[in-house]
N, C-alpha and C positions, 0 to 999 in steps of 0.2 A: 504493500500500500504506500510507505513513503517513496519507493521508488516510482511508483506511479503517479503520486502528487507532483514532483520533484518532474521529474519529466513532460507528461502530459497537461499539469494544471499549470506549470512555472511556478511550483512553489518555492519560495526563496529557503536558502541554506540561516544558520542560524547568524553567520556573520552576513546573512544580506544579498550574499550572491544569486541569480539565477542561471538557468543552465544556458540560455542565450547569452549572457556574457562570459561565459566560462573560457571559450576560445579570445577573447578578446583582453583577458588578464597582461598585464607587462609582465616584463621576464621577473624582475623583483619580486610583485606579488603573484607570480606562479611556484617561485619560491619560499617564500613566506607563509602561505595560507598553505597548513596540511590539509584540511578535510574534504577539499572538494575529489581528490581523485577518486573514492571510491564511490562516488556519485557520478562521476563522470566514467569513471571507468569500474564496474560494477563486477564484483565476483562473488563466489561461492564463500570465501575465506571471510571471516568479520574481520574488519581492524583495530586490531591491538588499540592501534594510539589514536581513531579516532569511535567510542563505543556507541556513539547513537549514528553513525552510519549502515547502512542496511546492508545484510549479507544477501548474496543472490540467491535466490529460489527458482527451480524447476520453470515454475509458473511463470512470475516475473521477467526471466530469461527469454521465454516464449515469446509474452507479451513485447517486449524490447525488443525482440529481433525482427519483428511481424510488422513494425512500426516502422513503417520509410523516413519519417523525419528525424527518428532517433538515431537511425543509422545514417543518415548526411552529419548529423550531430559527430558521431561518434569518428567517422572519418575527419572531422573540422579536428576535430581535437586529437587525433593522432599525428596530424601536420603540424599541429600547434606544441606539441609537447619535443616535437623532433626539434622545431623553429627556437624551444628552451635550449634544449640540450647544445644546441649548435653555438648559440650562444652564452653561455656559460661554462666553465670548465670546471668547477671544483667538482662536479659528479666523476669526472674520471682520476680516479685514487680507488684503494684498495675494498673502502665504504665509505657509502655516502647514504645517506634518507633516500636519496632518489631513484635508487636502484630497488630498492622495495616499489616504488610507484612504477617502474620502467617492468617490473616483474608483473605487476595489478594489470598493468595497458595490454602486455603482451597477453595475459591470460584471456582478458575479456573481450578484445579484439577475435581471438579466435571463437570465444563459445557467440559471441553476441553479431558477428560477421561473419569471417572465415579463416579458415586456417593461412590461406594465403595471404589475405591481408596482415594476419600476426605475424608471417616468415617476414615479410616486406617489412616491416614495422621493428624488427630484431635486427636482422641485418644494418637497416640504417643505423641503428644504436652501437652494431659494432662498427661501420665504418668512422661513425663520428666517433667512437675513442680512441680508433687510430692505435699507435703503439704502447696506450697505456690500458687496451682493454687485456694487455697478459696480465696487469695487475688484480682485476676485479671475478679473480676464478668462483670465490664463491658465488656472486652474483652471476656469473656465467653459466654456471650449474642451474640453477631457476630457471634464467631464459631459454636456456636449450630444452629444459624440461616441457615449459607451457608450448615451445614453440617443435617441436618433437613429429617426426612424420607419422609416428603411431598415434596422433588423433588422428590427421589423416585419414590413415587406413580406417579408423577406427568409423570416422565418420561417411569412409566409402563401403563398409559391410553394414552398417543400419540402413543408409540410405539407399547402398542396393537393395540388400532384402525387399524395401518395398518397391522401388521402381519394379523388381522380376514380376513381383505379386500384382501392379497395377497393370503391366505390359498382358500379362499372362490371364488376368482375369476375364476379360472379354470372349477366349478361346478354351477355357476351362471347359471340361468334360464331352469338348470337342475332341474325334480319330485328327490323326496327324494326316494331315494333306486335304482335309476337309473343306477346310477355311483359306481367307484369303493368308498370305504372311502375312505377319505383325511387322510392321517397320516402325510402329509409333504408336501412341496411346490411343483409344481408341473407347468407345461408348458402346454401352450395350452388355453382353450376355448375360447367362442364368438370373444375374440380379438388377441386370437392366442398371449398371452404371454408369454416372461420367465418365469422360475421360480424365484419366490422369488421377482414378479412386483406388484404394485399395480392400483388399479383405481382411479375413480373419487372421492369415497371418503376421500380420505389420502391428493390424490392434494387440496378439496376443504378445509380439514382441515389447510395443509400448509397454502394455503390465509388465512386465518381466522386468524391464528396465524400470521401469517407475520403482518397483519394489528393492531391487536392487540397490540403486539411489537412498530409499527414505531408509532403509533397513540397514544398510552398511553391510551387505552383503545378502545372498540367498535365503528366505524363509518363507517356507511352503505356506504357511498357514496366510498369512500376507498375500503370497502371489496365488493361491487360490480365491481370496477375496477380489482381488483387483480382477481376474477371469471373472469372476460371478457381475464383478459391476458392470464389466466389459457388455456380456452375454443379458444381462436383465435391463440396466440404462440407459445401450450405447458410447459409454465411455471407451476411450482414446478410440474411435471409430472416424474413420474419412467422412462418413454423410451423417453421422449422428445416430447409427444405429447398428445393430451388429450383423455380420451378412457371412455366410460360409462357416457356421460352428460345427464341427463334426458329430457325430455320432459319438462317439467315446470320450471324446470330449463333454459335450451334452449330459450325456450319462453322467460320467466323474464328476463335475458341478454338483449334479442334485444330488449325487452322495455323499459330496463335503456338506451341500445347506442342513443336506437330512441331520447325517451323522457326525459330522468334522472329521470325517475321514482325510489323510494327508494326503494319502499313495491311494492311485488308483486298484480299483479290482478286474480280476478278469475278464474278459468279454465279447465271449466266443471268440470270433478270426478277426474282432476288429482292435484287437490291441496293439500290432505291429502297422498301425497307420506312422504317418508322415509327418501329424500335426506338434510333434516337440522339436521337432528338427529347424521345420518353418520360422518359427521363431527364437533361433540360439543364438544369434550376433550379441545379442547384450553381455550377455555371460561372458564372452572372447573380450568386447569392449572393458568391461568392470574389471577382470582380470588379464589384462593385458599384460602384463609381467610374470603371472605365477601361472606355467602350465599346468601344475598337478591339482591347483584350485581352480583353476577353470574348467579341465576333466572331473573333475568330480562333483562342481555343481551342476555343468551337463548332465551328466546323468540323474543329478537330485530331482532337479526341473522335470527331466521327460517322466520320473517315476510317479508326478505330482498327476498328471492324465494320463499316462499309457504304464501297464501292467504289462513291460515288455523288457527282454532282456536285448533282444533284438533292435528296438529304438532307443534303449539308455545308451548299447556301444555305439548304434550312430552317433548319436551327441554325442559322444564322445570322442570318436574319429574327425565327427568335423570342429569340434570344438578346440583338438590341437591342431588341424589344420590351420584354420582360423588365425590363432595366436602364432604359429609358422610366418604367414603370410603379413601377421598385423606387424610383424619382427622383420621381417624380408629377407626373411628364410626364403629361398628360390621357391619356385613352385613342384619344380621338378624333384628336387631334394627332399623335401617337406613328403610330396603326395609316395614318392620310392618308399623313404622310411614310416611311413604309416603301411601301406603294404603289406610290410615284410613282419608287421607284429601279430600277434597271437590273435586274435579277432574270432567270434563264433563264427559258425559253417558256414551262414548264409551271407555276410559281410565277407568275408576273405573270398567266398568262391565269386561271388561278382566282382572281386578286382583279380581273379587268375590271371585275365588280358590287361594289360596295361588302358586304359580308355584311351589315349593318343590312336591307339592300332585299331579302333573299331571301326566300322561303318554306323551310319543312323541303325538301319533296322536293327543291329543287334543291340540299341540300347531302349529299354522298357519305360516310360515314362507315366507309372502309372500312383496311387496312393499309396502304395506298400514304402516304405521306408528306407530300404535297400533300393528300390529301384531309384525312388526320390534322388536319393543321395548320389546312387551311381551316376544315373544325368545329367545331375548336376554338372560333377567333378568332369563326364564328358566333354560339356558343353565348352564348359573352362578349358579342359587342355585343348580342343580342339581349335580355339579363338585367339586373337591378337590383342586384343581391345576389349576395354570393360562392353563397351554397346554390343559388339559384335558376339559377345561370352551369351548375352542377357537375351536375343535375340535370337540365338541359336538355341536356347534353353527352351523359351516361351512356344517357338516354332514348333517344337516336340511332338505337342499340344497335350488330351486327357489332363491330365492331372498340371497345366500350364503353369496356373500362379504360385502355384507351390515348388515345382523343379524350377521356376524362374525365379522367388525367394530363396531358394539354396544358390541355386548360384550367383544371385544377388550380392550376396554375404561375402561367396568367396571372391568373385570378382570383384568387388571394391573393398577387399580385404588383399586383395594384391596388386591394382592399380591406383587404388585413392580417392581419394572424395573428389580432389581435382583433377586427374582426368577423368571426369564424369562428365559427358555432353551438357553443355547448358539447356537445353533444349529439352532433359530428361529433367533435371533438377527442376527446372522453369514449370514443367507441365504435371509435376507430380502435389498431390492435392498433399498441403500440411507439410512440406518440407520442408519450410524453417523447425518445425519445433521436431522434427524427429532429426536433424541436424544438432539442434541444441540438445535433445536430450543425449543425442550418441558425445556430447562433449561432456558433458556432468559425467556419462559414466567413464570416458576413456582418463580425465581429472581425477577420477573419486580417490585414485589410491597412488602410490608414491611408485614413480616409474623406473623399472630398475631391470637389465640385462641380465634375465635367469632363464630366457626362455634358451634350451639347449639350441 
């Protein structure tokens, strides 16, 4: 809410300022006055030294970046901070106060714009210290932190995930060669969509993520709530309502309302469905650094709806892919040593063939989970380019926006949020805040070089 006064009402700061003159400060009193950065430059971290400035929320974050005027703002005042530094030297010494403020800009530029604009925004801060940025290593460590290619990645496997799902929806429980190609978003099928909407997988991903976020980590009992809210209100939903819940899914629901059952139960042949797979990116985003924690909340999440030994080691397969890729771990390296590991029958006998060596027909694109995942990883090795990955996925068709949400994930979990077409980003319904929220999670935890 103060963020929102502060912004959208021009509420003044307590020493008077508003956020229209904020770029317009002299170099002096952009020195002198601490409290406006975290107003101007807003994050998840509260600040120590200024305590009634607003820590960023989920929400807020969304709100702000959805906002065209905040963002001309937000770029005025990344020029403007540059136009300081340039002008002043005492920031370049070993610490300074302003390297905390240069560390706030670089963070929120990225969740509240993009990632490129914080690299651009980094870079110039090391150009202008010139030969005494050897001195300021700790603060170096920060900025390389917030400005890091693994949000990147991180925000090109949320952001894929759904574009596959929105590409793929229209052609869903369509035979392959039935329809026209998909070259672009498009309106229409089973649920009579815009273009540029998504399904149940992107919403089930939102929960996952949401939960992740508020909980500081994986808890079923939570991210079965947020499913039920999903499935009963419409929440994180592209038209405001929920479209494509599975069977087993559906089921699992009304036995947690019934019961607070955690783990799903059995049920009959529908338990080796698709539907945990579809939505795993968050789990790779939140633990971007710890493979063994992110394979093992993989599998927590898929045990939450599917009663499958079969779908937990998917998630799990792709969940260290994922983190491979989100690390830039080659792809080829990554996909060889998952391969070669110990995997039940029906996972290891679908990669006996390498996917590079197939033809279309022998790859299955159907709800079974194995097949999902195989198609995916297909689609991928068969591609050059995130579009061209996402588009050969979708094409498949049957089971489209789901083999397009897997390989959604992996393709912009190995080429990036920005080589992502503007034209995908542009036309996908809610991508600012599923942008913003793959940055809260790929931020949430301290980024460190463990992934093998």
């Amino acid at each position: 809410m103060k963020l929102k006064l502060f912004h959208e009402a021009k509420a003044p700061l307590a020493n008077g300022h508003r956020r229209d003159n904020l770029p317009l400060l002299s170099d002096d009193e952009f020195e002198s006055n601490h409290g406006f950065i975290q107003w101007a430059f807003p994050t998840p971290e509260a600040s120590k030294q200024v305590t009634n400035a607003p820590a960023l929320d989920l929400q807020s974050a969304v709100w702000l970046a959805e906002n065209d005027e905040f963002i001309v703002f937000l770029e005025k005042m990344a020029v403007r901070f540059l136009e300081f530094l340039s002008a002043k030297k005492q920031w370049r010494q070993a610490y300074d106060h302003n390297h905390l403020r240069i560390s706030r800009a670089i963070q929120s530029l990225r969740i509240l714009h993009s990632w490129e604009l914080a690299v651009w925004f980094h870079q110039q801060v090391i150009n202008l210290a010139g030969p005494d940025f050897a001195l300021m290593t700790t603060a170096a460590e920060h900025w390389s932190h917030h400005a890091s290619s693994i949000h990147d990645k991180c925000a090109g496997s949320l952001v894929g995930l759904a574009i596959g799902d929105a590409l793929g929806a229209p052609v869903e429980f369509c035979g392959r060669g039935t329809f026209e190609p998909v070259t672009g978003y498009r309106g229409g099928g089973k649920f009579s969509l815009p273009a540029g909407a998504w399904t149940d997988d992107t919403a089930m991903a939102l929960c996952l993520a949401s939960s992740l976020i508020s909980h500081n980590g994986l808890d079923q009992r939570d991210l079965l709530d947020q499913f039920c809210r999903w499935a009963e209100f419409g929440e994180n939903t592209s038209t405001g309502a929920a479209v494509g819940i599975g069977q087993n899914t559906l089921r699992t629901l009304g036995d947690f309302k019934r019961n607070g059952e955690l783990q799903a139960k059995p049920f009959g042949r529908k338990n080796d469905g698709n539907g945990s797979i579809m939505r795993l990116a968050p789990v790779a985003c939140y633990f971007a650094n710890d493979i063994s924690s992110a394979a093992e909340a993989a599998g927590a999440q898929s045990l939450t709806t599917h009663a499958s030994t079969i779908a937990k080691e998917c998630c799990e397969f792709l969940a260290t892919l994922l983190l491979d890729l989100i690390n830039d771990v080659p792809w080829d390296d990554s996909l060889s040593s998952l391969i070669r590991r110990d995997w039940c029958d029906p996972l290891a006998s679908a990669f006996n063939v390498h996917p590079r060596d197939l033809v279309p027909e022998a790859v299955r694109s159907t709800g079974y989970v194995v097949d999902t995942l195989h198609a995916a990883v297909w689609a991928v090795s068969q591609s050059n380019s995130f579009e061209d990955a996402i588009l050969t996925a979708v094409n498949l068709g049957d089971d489209a926006d789901t083999v397009g949400a897997v390989a959604g994930q992996l393709a912009g979990g190995l080429y990036g949020y920005s080589e992502v077409s503007r034209h995908l980003k542009d036309g996908l319904l809610k991508e600012r805040q599923i942008y913003v929220t793959s940055q809260f999670l790929s931020g949430a935890r301290p980024l460190s070089s463990t992934v093998r």
